[in-house]
C-alpha positions in Angstrom: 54.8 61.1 15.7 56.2 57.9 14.7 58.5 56.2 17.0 62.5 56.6 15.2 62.5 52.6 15.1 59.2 52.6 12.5 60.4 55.4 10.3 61.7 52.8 7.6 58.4 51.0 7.5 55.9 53.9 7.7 55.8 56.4 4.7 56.5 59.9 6.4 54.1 62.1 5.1 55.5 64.7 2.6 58.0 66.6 4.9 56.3 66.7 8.1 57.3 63.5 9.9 60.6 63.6 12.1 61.4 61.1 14.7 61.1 64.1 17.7 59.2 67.8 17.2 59.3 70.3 19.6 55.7 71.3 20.8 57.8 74.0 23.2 60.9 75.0 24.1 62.0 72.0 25.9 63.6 68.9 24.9 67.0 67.9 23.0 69.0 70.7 21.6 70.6 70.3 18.4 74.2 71.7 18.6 75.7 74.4 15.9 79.3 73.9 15.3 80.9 76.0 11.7 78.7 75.5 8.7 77.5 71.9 9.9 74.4 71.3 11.7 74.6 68.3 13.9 70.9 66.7 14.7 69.8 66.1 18.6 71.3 62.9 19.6 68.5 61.6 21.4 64.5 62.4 21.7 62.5 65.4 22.6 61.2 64.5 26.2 58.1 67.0 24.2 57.9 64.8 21.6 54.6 65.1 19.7 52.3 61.9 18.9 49.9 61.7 16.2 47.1 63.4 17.4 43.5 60.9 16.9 41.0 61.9 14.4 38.4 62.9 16.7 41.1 65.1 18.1 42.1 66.4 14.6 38.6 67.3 13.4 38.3 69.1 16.8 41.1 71.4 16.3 40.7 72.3 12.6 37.9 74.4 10.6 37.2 73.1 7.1 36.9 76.8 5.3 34.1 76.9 2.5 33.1 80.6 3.3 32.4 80.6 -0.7 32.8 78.7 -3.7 36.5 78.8 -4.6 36.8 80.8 -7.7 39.6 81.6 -10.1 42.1 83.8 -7.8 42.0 87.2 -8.9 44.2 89.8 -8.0 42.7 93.1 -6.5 44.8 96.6 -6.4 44.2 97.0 -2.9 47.4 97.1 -0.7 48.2 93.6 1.0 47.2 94.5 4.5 50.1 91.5 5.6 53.1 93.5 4.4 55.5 95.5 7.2 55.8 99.2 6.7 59.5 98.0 4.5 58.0 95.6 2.1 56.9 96.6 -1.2 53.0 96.4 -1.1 51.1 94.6 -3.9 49.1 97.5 -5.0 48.9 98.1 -8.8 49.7 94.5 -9.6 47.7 93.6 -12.8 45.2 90.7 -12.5 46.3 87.4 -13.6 44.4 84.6 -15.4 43.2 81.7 -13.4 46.0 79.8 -12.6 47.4 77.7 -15.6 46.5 73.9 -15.6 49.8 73.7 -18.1 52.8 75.0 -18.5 52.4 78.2 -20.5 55.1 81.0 -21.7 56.5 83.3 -18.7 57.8 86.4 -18.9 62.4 86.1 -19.3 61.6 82.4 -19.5 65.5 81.9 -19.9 66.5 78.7 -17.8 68.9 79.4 -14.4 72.8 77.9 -14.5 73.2 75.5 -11.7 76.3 76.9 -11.2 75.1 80.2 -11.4 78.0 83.1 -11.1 77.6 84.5 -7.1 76.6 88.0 -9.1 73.8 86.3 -10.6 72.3 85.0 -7.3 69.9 87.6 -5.0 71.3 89.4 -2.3 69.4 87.8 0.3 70.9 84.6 -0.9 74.3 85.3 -0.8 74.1 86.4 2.6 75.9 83.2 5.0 77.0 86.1 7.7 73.5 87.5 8.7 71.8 85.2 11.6 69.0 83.4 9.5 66.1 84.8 11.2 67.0 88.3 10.6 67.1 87.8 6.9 63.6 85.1 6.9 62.0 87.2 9.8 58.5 86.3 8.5 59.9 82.7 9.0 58.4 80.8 12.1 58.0 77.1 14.2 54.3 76.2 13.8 53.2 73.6 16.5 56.4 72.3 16.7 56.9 70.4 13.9 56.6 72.3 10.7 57.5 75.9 9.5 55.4 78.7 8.3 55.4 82.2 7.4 53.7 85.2 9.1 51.4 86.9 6.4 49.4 89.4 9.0 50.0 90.0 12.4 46.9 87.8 13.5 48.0 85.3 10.6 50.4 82.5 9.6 49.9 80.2 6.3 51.6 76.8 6.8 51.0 73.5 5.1 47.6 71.6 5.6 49.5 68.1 6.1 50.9 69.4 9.1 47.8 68.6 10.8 48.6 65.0 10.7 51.1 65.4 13.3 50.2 68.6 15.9 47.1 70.3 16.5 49.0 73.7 15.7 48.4 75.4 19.1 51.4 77.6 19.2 53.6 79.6 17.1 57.1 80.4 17.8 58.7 83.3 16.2 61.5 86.0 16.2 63.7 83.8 17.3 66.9 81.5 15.5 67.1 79.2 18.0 63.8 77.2 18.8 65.4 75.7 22.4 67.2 78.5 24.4 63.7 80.6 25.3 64.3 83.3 23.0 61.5 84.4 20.4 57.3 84.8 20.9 55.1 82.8 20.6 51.2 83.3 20.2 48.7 80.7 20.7 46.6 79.6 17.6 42.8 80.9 18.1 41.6 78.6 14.9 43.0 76.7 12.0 41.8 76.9 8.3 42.4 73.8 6.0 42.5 74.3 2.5 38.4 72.5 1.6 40.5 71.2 -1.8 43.3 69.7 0.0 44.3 65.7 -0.1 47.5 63.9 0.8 48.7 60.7 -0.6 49.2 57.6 1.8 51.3 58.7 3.9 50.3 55.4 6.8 51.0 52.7 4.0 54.3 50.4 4.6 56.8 52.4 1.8 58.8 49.4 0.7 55.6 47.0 0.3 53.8 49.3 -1.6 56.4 50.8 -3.6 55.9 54.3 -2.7 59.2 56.1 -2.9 57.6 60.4 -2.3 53.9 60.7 -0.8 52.7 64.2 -2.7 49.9 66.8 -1.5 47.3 68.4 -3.4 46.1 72.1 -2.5 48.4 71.7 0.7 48.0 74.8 2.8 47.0 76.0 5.8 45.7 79.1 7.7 46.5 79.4 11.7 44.5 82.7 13.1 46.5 83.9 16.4 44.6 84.9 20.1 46.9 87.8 19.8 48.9 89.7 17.1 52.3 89.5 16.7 54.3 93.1 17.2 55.8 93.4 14.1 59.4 95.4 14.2 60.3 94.6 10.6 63.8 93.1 12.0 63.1 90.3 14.2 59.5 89.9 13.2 58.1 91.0 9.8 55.1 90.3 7.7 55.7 88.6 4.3 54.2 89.8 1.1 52.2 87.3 -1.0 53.0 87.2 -4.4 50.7 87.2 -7.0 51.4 85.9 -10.5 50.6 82.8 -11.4 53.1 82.8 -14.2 56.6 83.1 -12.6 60.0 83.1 -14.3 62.5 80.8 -13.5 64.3 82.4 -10.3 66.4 82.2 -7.3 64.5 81.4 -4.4 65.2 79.8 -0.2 63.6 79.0 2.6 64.1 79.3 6.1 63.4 76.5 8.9 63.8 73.6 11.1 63.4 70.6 9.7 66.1 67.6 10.5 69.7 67.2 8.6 68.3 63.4 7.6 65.8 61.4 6.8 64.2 60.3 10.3 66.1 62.6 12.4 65.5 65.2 15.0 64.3 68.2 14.5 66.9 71.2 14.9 67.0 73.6 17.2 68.7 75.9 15.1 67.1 78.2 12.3 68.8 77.1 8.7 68.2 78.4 5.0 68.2 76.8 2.1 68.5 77.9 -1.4 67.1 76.8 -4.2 66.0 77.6 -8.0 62.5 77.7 -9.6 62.0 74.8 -12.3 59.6 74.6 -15.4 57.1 71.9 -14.5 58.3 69.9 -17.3 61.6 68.5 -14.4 59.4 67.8 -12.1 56.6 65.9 -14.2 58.5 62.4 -14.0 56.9 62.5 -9.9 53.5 61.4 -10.3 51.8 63.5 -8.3 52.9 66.7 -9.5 50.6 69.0 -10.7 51.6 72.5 -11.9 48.3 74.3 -11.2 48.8 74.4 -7.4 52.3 73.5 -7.1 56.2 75.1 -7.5 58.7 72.6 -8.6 62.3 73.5 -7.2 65.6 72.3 -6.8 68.8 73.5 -5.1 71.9 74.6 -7.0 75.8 74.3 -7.1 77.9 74.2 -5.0 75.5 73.3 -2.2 72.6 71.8 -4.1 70.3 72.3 -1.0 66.8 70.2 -0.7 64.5 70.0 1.8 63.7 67.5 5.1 61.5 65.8 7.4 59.8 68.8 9.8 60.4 71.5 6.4 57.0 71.4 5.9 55.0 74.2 5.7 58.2 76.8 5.1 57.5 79.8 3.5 59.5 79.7 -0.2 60.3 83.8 -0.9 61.9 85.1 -4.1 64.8 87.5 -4.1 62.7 90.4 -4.0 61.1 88.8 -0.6 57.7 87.9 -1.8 55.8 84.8 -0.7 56.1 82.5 -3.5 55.5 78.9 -1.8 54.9 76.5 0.9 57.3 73.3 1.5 54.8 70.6 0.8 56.8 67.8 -0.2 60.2 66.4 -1.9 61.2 64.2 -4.6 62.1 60.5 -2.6 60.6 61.9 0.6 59.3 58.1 1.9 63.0 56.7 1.7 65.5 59.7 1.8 66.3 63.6 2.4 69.2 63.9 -0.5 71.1 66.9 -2.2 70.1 67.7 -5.1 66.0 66.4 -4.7 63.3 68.2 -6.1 61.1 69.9 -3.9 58.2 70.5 -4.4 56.2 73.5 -2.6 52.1 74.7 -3.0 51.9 77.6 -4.7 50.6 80.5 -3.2 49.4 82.4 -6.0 46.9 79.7 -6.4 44.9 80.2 -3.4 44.9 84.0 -3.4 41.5 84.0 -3.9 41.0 81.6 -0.5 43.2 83.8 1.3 41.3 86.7 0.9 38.1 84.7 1.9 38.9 83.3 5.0 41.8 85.8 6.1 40.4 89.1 4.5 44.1 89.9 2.8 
């Protein structure tokens, strides 16, 4: 990782970058006082590096088990989802995912100062601890999020890969420094074969670049051993699998720092946002609708997303996987209220999913 003095010259890439990750369970804690987070105060003794490219290729398979086709969606069962979700089976197939914006079902914009009625359960809830209510939610390799999909499987971003060879994964847990939680080591990693970052290593202010974007950005982490999934601490997540999506209220849970260049926390937070029509987020270059979920947070809180977000599992109120934090609207110069973010969507690579993962 970046040393905290270069982060103004170096263009983090996406979310990922944060001045100090946690690889385990030492290193600076980040302190929890009310409602405000309050970022470490100095570096993670832990701190992760950038790993070398020799040491990158060796740590990460390049999936092509078969030509990527259109997803389609099967009526088998999602093998991934806990005994409590609501399984996928009898979900209609969907076209191949739309390279435009096309009609959606109730396609009536959200408020952004939506009534409290109007707003999801699961995101009105500020009393629950946050892991309870994201308990698919985990710490991948100590610098990015991720969600738990199968026992044996977590999906993450692929740009995470540019800063930790993903050997562990820490879950069940809302606080990523006091020993609690499991963690499972990572048998083998899956990159997306269509994915491509922007230029992340480029000098931001010489070259202008003010968010670096991702393309295809995901990211499959097979475990040596299966989590024990309880459905409370530890769940499985269901994938969701319409393309099309109305606009909706949707969060995140992770551990990503308070500000741009910080320090990772130590303490699980959620954020919640609302689904946009791709049209908002079309003035960022590198958006592109066909693989990615543009989002942004509402009144009063208008929440956005960080350095070390990356690779977060978005759900929707009825607890489905929707999206991965990929990247965020200014990401190269700022984390700011009110920012578009910008997650893969995961109804795109269904298809790939099934191929490498078999769910």
């Amino acid at each position: 990782m970046v040393a905290r003095a270069q982060l103004p010259v170096v263009a983090l890439a996406a979310l990922a970058a944060c001045a100090a990750c946690r690889p385990d369970a030492s290193g600076a804690a980040s302190s929890y006082t009310g409602d405000k987070y309050r970022p470490a105060s100095s570096p993670n003794a832990h701190a992760v590096v950038p790993l070398k490219s020799t040491e990158l290729a060796n740590s990460i398979f390049f999936s092509t088990p078969a030509p990527i086709q259109s997803d389609t969606v099967t009526t088998e069962a999602n093998p991934s989802v806990s005994p409590s979700s609501d399984a996928t089976a009898g979900d209609k197939t969907p076209t191949a995912p739309p390279t435009e914006e096309g009609p959606v079902p109730n396609s009536t914009p959200l408020s952004d100062h939506p009534e409290l009625s109007q707003v999801p359960p699961l995101f009105r809830d500020e009393t629950t601890p946050v892991n309870l209510r994201y308990p698919h939610a985990v710490l991948f390799g100590g610098t990015c999020g991720g969600s738990i999909i199968h026992p044996k499987w977590v999906l993450t971003a692929g740009h995470c890969t540019l800063f930790t060879g993903g050997r562990y994964v820490l879950a069940g847990t809302n606080n990523s420094d006091d020993g609690s939680g499991v963690t499972k080591k990572v048998k083998k990693l899956y990159i997306h074969p269509m994915f491509s970052v922007g230029p992340y290593w480029l000098n931001a202010e010489n070259y202008g670049i003010k968010q670096v974007g991702a393309r295809w950005d995901f990211l499959l982490a097979e475990l040596e051993e299966p989590f024990e999934l309880d459905g409370v601490k530890i769940a499985a997540v269901p994938l969701e699998q319409q393309t099309k999506l109305p606009p909706m209220f949707v969060g995140y849970a992770g551990y990503g720092t308070e500000h741009h260049g910080g320090f990772m926390r130590s303490e699980m937070h959620a954020m919640h946002l609302k689904t946009q029509p791709n049209s908002v987020c079309q003035k960022l270059e590198q958006y592109n609708g066909k693989d990615m979920i543009c989002a942004q947070g509402y009144a009063p809180r208008f929440d956005s997303a960080c350095n070390g977000d990356s690779g977060s599992g978005l759900v929707s109120g009825s607890g489905k996987l929707v999206g991965v934090a990929s990247w965020v609207e200014n990401d190269a110069i700022e984390c700011r209220n009110g920012n578009l973010v910008v997650f893969s969507k995961v109804a795109s690579v269904r298809n790939w999913i099934r191929q490498v993962a078999g769910l």
